[in-house]
N, C-alpha and C positions, 0 to 999 in steps of 0.2 A: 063433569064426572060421569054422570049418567048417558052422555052422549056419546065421550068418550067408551064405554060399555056394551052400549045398542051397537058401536063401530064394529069391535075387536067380536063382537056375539055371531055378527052379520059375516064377517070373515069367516069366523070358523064355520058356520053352517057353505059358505059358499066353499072354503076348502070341501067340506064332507060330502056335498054336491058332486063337486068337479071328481072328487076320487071314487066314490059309485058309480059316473059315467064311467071313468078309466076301466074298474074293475068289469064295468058289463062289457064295455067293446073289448077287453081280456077273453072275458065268456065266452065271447062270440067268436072271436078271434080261432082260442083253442078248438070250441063247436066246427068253424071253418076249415081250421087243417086236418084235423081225425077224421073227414068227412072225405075230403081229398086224400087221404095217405089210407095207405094198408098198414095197420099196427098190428095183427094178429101173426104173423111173423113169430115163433116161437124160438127158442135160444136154444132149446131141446134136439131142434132139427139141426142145428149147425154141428152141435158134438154127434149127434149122430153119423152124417156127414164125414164128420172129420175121423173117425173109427173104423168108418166104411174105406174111407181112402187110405190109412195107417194098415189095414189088413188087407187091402189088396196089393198096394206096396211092398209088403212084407213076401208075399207068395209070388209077384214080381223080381224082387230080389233075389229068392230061393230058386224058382224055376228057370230063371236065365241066369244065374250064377251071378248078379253086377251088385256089388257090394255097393253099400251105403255111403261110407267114410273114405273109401279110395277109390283114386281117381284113374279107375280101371276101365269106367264106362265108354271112354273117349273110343279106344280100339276097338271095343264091342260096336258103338252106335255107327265108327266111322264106315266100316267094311261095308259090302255090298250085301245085304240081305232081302232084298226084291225078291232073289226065288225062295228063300228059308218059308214056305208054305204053314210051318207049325209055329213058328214064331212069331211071325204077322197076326197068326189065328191067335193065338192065345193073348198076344197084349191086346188084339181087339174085342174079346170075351173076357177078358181081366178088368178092362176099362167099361164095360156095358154094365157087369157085375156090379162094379162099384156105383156106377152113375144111376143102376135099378134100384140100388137098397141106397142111396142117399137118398131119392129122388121120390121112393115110396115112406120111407122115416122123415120126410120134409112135408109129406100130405099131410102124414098123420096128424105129427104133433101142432099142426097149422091151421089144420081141420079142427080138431080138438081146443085149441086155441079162440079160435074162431065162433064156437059155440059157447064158450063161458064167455065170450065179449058181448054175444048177441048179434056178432058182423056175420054177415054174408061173405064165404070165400071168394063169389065169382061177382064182383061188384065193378064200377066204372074206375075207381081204384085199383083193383088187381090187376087190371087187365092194361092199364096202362102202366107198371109196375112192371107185369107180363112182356107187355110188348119193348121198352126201355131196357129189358134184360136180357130178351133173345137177341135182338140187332148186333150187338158185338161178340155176345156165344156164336152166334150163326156164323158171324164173319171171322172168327178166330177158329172155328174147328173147319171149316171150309179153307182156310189159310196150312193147317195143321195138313190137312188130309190131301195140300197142294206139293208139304213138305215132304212129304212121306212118298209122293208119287216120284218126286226127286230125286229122294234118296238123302235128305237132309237130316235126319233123325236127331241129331244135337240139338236141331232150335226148336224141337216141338213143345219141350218143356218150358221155355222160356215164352214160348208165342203165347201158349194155355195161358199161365199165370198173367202176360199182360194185358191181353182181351179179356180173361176171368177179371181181371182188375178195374177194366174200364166198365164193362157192363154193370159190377157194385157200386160204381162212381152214377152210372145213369140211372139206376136204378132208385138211389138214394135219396132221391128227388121226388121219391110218391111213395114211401115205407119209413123207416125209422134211420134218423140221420146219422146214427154210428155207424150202419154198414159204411159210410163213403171211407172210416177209418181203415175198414176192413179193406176196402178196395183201395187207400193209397199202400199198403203196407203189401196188398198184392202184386200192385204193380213193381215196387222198390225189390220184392225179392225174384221178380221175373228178371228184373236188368243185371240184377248179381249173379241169377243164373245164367242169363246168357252171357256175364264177366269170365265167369265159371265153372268152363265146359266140361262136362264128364264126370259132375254132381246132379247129372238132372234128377234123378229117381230121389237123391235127397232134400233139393229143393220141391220137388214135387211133393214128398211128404210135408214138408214144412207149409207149404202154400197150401195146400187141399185136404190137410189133415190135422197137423199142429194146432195152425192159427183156424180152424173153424169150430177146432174144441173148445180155445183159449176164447173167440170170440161168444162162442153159443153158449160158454159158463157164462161170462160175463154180463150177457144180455138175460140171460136166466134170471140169475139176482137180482138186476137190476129193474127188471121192469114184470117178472113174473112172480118174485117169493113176497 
């Protein structure tokens, strides 16, 4: 009996053992990937983001006349407007607009983030985060700007969304692993858009404004409140 005791006593201390190691190499584990990943990513900057690209759209909308819900856009993007001088100007001052006030509400809140974590913005993390996210920005508005030299105007919104899509997918791999959701959801409504020519200014909101609200709440709550 008393053998039987020293047996079952000897187990549970070797269970208790073996589950402290687990939980240290856990420790470690988590210590290892915070270390590697950029977490300071704030959910603040996404709705920002996504408010900046809802009001530029909107004055988009208004000042070229191309409604949202009908499918008016086709005849508008298809025509030739290479020499339209003021209309070129302004969707490229429309688009800068919005890409400056995303792109300064994305320091902020990031920055800010960043100092209540005690992280360093500009770490060997960011920067290959950094670099993982320009590679197919770069090669999709360089794609964009091959479009437009064309005369293609219909796939521009579709190319955006699916390079914007792929670069949250590489990206995802050195920051917080929901954006990759972000990025298949970007990709899936790039393909609809280019199913569904002559909705681009409404896919475009949806992709770049919508879902960067719906995601940056999200990510708020969840890892900021």
């Amino acid at each position: 009996m008393l053998f039987l005791f020293l047996t079952l006593n000897h187990k549970v201390l070797l269970m208790k053992e073996n589950q402290s190691h687990l939980d240290a190499l856990q420790d470690i584990r988590n210590i290892m990937d915070k270390s590697t990943r950029f977490i300071s990513l704030s959910g603040l900057s996404g709705v920002a983001a996504g408010i900046f690209a809802i009001i530029g759209a909107c004055v988009a909308s208004v000042q070229l006349d191309v409604p949202f819900f009908v499918k008016t856009a086709d005849a508008y993007l298809s025509r030739d407007i290479s020499n339209e001088f003021n209309v070129i100007s302004f969707v490229i001052i429309d688009a800068v607009l919005v890409l400056l006030g995303a792109v300064a509400s994305g320091l902020f809140f990031t920055i800010r983030k960043s100092k209540s974590n005690k992280q360093s913005i500009w770490s060997s993390s960011s920067k290959r985060l950094l670099i993982h996210l320009l590679i197919p920005l770069i090669a999709g508005g360089l794609f964009s700007l091959i479009l437009v030299y064309q005369g293609i105007f219909v796939l521009i919104v579709p190319t955006m969304l699916l390079f914007y899509g792929m670069a949250l997918i590489n990206a995802s791999k050195f920051t917080l692993h929901d954006i990759k959701y972000l990025g298949l959801i970007e990709i899936i409504l790039g393909l609809f858009s280019a199913l569904f020519l002559g909705y681009g200014l409404l896919f475009w909101t949806l992709g770049f404004g919508v879902l960067h609200i719906v995601y940056g709440s999200i990510m708020y709550f969840k890892y900021e409140k």
